[in-house]
N, C-alpha and C positions, 0 to 999 in steps of 0.2 A: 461680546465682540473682542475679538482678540487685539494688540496693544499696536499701534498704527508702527508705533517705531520697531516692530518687531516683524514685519510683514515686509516682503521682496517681492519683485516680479523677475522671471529671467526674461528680459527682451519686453518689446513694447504689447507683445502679445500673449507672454505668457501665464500660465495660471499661477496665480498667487500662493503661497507657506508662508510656516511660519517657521523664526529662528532667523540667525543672522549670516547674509551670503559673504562667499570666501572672495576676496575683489577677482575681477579677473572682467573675461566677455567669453560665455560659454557656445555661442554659436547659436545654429536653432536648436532647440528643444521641442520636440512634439509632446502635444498633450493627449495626453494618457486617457485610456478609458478606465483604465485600472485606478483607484486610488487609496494611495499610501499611507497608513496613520503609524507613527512614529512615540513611543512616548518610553522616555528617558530612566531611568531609577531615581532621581529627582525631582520629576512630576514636570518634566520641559515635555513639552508635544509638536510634532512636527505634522500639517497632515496637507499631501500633497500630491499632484495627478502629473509632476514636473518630473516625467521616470521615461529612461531612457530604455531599458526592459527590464520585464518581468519574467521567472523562473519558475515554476513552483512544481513542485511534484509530490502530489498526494499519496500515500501508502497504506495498504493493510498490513497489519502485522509485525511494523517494520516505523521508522522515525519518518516523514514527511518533512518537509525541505523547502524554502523559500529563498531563491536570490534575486536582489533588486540592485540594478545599478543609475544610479542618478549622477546628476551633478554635486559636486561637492561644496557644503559651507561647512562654516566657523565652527570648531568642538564637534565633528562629527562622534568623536572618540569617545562625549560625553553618553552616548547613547547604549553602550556594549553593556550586556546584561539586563538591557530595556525588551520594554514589549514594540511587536511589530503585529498590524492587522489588515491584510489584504480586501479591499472592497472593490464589488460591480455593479452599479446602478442601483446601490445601497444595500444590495447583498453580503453578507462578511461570510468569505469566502477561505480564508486562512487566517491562523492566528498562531504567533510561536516568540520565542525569546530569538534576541539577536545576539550572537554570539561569534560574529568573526566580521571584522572591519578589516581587507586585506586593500582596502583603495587607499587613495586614489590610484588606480592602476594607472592614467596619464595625467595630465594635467589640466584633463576636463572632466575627467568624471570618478565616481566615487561607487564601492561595491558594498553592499550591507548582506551578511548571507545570516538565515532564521532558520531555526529548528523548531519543530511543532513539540507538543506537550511529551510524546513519545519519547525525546530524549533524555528525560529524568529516567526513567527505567532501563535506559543505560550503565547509567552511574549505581556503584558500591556492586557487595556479591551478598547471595544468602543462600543459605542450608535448607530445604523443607523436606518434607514427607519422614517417616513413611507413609504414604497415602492410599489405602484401597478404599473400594467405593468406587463411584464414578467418576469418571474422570473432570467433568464440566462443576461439578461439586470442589475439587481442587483446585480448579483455573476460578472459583468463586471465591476461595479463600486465602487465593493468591492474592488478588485485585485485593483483598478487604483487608491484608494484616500487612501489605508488602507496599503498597501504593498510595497515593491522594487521589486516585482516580474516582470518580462515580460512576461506579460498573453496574452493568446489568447484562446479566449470563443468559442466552434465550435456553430451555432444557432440548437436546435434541431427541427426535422420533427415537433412534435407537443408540442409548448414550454406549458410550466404551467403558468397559471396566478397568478399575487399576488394584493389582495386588501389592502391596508393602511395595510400592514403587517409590524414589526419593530422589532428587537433583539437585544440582548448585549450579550459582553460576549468579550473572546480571539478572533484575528480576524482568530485563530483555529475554535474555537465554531460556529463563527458566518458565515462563510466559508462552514462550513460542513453541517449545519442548510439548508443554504440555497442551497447548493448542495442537500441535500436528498429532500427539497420541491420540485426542478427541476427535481429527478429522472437522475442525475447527477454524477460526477464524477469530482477528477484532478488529473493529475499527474505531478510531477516535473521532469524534463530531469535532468541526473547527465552527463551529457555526454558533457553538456558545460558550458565555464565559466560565472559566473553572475548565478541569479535565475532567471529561465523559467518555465515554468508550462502550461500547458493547462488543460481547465474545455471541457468537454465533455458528452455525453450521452452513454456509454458503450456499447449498441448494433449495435447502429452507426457507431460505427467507428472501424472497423475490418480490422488486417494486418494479413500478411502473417507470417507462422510460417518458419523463416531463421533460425532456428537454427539444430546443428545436435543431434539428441537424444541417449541416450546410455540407458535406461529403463526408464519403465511408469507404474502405477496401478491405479485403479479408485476403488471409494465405492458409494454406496447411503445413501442418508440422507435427512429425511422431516421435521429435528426440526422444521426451522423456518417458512413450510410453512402457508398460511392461504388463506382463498378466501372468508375472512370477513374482514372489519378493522372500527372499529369505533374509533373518534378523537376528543377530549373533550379540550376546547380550556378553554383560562380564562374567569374570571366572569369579565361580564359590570355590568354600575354604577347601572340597578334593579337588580343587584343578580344570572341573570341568565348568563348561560355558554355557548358560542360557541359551536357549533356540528357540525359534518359530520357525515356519514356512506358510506362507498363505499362495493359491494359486487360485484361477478361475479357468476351471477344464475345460469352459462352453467356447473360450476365446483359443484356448491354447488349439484346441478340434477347429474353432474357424481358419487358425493361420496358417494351421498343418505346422506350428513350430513355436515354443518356447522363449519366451523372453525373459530372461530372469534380472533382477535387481538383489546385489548384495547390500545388506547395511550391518555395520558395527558400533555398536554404541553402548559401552561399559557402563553407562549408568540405568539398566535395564540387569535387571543381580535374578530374575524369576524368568520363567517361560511363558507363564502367565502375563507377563508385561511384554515381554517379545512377540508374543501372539495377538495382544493389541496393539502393540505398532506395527506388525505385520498385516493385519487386515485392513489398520487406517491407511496405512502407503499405497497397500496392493488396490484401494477405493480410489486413493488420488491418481494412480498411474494407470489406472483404465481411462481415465477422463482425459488424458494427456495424448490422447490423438484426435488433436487439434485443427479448429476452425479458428486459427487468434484474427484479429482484424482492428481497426481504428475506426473511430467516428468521430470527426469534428463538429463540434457543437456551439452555438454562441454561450459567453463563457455563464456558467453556473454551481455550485457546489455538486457533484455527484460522488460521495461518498464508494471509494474502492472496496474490493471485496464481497459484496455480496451481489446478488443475482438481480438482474435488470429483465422485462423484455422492449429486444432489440427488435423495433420495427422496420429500422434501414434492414436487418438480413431476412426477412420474410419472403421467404423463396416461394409463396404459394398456400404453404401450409398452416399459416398463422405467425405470430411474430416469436420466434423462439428465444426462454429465457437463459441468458447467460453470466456469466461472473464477470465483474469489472476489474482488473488488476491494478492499475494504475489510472489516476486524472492526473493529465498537466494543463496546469495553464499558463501562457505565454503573453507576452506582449514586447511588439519590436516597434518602433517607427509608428508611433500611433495603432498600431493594427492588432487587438485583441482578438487571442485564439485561444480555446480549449479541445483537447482531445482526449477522447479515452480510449482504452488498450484494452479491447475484449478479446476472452479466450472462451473459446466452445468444449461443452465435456460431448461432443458426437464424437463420431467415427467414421468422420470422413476419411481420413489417410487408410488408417487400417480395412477402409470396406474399399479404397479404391486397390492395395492391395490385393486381399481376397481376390477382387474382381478378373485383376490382371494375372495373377496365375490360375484363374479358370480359367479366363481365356487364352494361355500358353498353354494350357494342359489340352483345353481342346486340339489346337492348333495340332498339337503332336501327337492326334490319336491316330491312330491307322484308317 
């Protein structure tokens, strides 16, 4: 039981922490479906449902994010560099270090913002490769000599090769480098203790959508497609530059036209390594004429990044599996919301194209 004199209420209704309150009269405070567990570098623990909102934003590939703004007590400041552990209906839902106390932003309330396990690989730089082999063989020896992570690399159907290929950088940078040459993916589990993670191939690996939905909307969008990619590596000791080209001639004949994508990136010294980042880009930017959309869901862990099927967009045909880019979850005024930000690898935009200049082309025949 925690120490009586150590326990507050705000107002006559509200749920009870622990730690000691800043005097004052905070107003109402609604109670949280979310609940907050606070615990210090010292071993002080705070755990509380007294949250004015929740922030959180899940990521593949990339640091995950948590801000919570509450009411403020006594030594907030003791808690920087402490752990923070988001829970719903006893699910642990996020979990990450605190690492910025910019509140009390007014004189009622207090901001705590959390970084997921992802932000240690941030920090410092390193040197690796030369690495040939396969690529997912790399990004396994990355995780094992560079990180504290407990990684588990799934092997994909058709891995990418790497010749004498070598990078620097964050072992962020060099992490994600090497992910996107694989046509790859990782995601962190917040759901238990310690850093875990798995690297994967996002069409591969596809779960089931267990969550319940409460609304959904979709749009289409073909910024980023292309069905050209040329890839211009560094210059060797005569002067000249690594190249690739990859194209898919079956799209460039559907659109009657050329989309090309340049990329330069000096740390690609072989053509052989340009030719695999060539292929993995020209895979990603076919998939990039997009069906993106959202689905609100009551709130749950749904791990980003890998492939779901979505039974809200089942047009008839079955429930089609798609990648999940981002979860956020939310809470304002009492009111818990999760959503997730799915993107479709169809071809809706590009076939609605096609369509529309057949049907100009008809229009103008004689």
């Amino acid at each position: 039981m925690p120490d009586p004199s150590l326990t507050f209420t705000y107002g006559a209704s509200r749920p009870a922490t622990y730690g000691s309150t800043r005097p004052g009269t905070y107003g109402a405070v609604p109670t949280a479906q979310y609940r907050l567990r606070l615990r210090a570098p010292n071993g002080q623990q705070i755990l509380t449902t007294a949250l004015l909102s929740i922030d959180v934003t899940l990521e593949h590939t990339a640091v995950s994010t948590l801000t919570a703004e509450l009411p403020p007590f006594d030594r907030l400041e003791d808690f920087i560099l402490g752990d923070a552990t988001l829970e719903f209906r006893g699910e642990r839902l996020f979990q990450g270090r605190i690492l910025g106390l910019p509140g009390p932003t007014t004189g009622d309330t207090a901001t705590i913002e959390v970084s997921g396990p992802a932000r240690t690989l941030t920090r410092g730089a390193i040197a690796v490769g030369p690495f040939s082999g396969d690529a997912y063989e790399a990004i396994a020896a990355v995780w094992r000599e560079y990180t504290r992570f407990d990684a588990t690399v799934l092997v994909p159907d058709s891995p990418t090769s790497l010749s004498d290929y070598s990078t620097e950088g964050t072992p962020m940078e060099v992490l994600q480098d090497l992910h996107e040459l694989a046509g790859m993916r990782f995601t962190v589990s917040h759901q238990q203790t310690g850093p875990r993670v798995e690297s994967y191939v996002p069409e591969e690996t596809v779960k089931t959508d267990d969550w319940t939905a409460t609304e959904w909307d979709s749009s289409l969008d073909a910024t980023n497609y292309a069905n050209a990619v040329e890839v211009y590596g560094g210059e060797s000791s005569d002067g000249s530059r690594a190249f690739a080209r990859a194209a898919d001639q079956s799209e460039i004949d559907r659109l009657s036209d050329e989309i090309l994508v340049r990329i330069d990136d000096e740390t690609l010294t072989t053509d052989a390594d340009c030719q695999a980042r060539a292929d993995s880009e020209l895979a990603n930017r076919l998939t990039e004429d997009d069906l993106s959309g959202s689905v609100e869901i009551i709130p749950q862990v749904v791990l980003p990044g890998y492939h779901y099927t979505i039974s809200e967009f089942d047009t008839g045909d079955g429930a089609p599996a798609l990648p999940v880019e981002q979860t956020h979850l939310r809470e304002s005024q009492g009111e818990a919301r999760a959503t997730l930000e799915v993107n479709d690898s169809g071809r809706g935009v590009v076939d609605t194209i096609v369509d529309l200049r057949r049907e100009t082309a008809q229009l103008n025949q004689p």
